[in-house]
C-alpha positions as CSV (number, residue, x, y, z in Angstrom):
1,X,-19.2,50.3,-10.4
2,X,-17.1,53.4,-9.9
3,X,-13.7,54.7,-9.9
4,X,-12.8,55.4,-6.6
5,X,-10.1,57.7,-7.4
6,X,-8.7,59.5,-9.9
7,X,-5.2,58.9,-9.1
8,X,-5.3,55.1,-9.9
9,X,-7.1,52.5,-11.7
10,X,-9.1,50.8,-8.6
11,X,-12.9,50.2,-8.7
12,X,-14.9,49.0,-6.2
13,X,-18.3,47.6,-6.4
14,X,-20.3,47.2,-3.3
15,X,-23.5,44.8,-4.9
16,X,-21.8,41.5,-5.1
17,X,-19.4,42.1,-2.1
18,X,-20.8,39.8,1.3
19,X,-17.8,40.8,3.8
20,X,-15.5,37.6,3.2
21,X,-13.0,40.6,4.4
22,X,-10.3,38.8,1.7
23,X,-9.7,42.2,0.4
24,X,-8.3,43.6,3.8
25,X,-6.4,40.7,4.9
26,X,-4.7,41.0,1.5
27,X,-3.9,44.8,0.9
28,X,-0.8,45.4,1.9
29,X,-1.9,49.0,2.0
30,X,-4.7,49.1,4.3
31,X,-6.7,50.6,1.4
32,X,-9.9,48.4,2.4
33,X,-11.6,48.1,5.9
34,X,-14.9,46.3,7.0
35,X,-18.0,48.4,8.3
36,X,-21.0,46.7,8.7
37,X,-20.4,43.4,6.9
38,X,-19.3,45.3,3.4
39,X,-15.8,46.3,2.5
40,X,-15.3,49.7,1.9
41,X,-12.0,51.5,0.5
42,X,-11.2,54.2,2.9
43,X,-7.6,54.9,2.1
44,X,-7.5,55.2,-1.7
45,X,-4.6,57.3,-2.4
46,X,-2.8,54.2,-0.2
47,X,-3.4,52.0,-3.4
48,X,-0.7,51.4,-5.3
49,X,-2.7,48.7,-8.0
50,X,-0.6,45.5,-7.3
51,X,-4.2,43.6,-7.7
52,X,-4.3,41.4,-4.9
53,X,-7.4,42.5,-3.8
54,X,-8.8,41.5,-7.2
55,X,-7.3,38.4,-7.5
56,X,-8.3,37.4,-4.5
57,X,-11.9,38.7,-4.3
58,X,-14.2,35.6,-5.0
59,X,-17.1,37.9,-5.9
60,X,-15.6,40.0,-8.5
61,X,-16.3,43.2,-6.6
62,X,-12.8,44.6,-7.4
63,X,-11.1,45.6,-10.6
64,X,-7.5,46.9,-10.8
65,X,-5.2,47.3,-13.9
66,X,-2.3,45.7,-11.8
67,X,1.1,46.7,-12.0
68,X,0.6,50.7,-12.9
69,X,1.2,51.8,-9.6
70,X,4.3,49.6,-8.4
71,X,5.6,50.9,-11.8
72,X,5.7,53.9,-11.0
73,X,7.1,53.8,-7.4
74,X,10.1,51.8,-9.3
75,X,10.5,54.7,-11.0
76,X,10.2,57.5,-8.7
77,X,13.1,55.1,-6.4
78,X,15.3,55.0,-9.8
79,X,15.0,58.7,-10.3
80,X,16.1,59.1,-6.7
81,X,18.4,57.1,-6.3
82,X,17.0,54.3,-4.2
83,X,16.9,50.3,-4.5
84,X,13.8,49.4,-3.4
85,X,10.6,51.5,-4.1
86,X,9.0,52.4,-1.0
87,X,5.7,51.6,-1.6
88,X,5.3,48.5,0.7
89,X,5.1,46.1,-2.0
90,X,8.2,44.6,-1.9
């Protein structure tokens, strides 16, 4: 398994995935996309760790430390002035 990115917790690996495709119809950051059966991320800077893809991978192919991400667009909207974050999650 390896870290995808080095801007947030996400790890995908590709051995135990089979291309359920769970992962993409959960993201609600198009960080995953299928390519030949297999999941693949191709938008990792999109991730913003709110671990549905994890918890709803049935194969264990994904880990995420959940929650690091949203934090921190809760905080850039705070420090701005905004509501809502704008990271999609909400």
């Amino acid at each position: 398994m390896v870290a995808v990115s080095a801007i947030n917790t996400l790890k995908f690996d590709p051995k135990p995935c089979t291309g359920c495709g769970m992962c993409v119809n959960v993201c609600p950051h198009g960080v995953f996309a299928m390519n030949d059966r297999v999941a693949h991320v191709v938008r990792a800077d999109a991730c913003m760790e709110c671990g549905a893809c994890q918890m709803n991978c049935p194969f264990g192919a994904i880990q995420v430390d959940s929650g690091v991400g949203c934090a921190a667009a809760m905080i850039r909207a705070a420090l701005v002035g905004k509501k809502q974050p704008e990271c999609g999650c909400n």
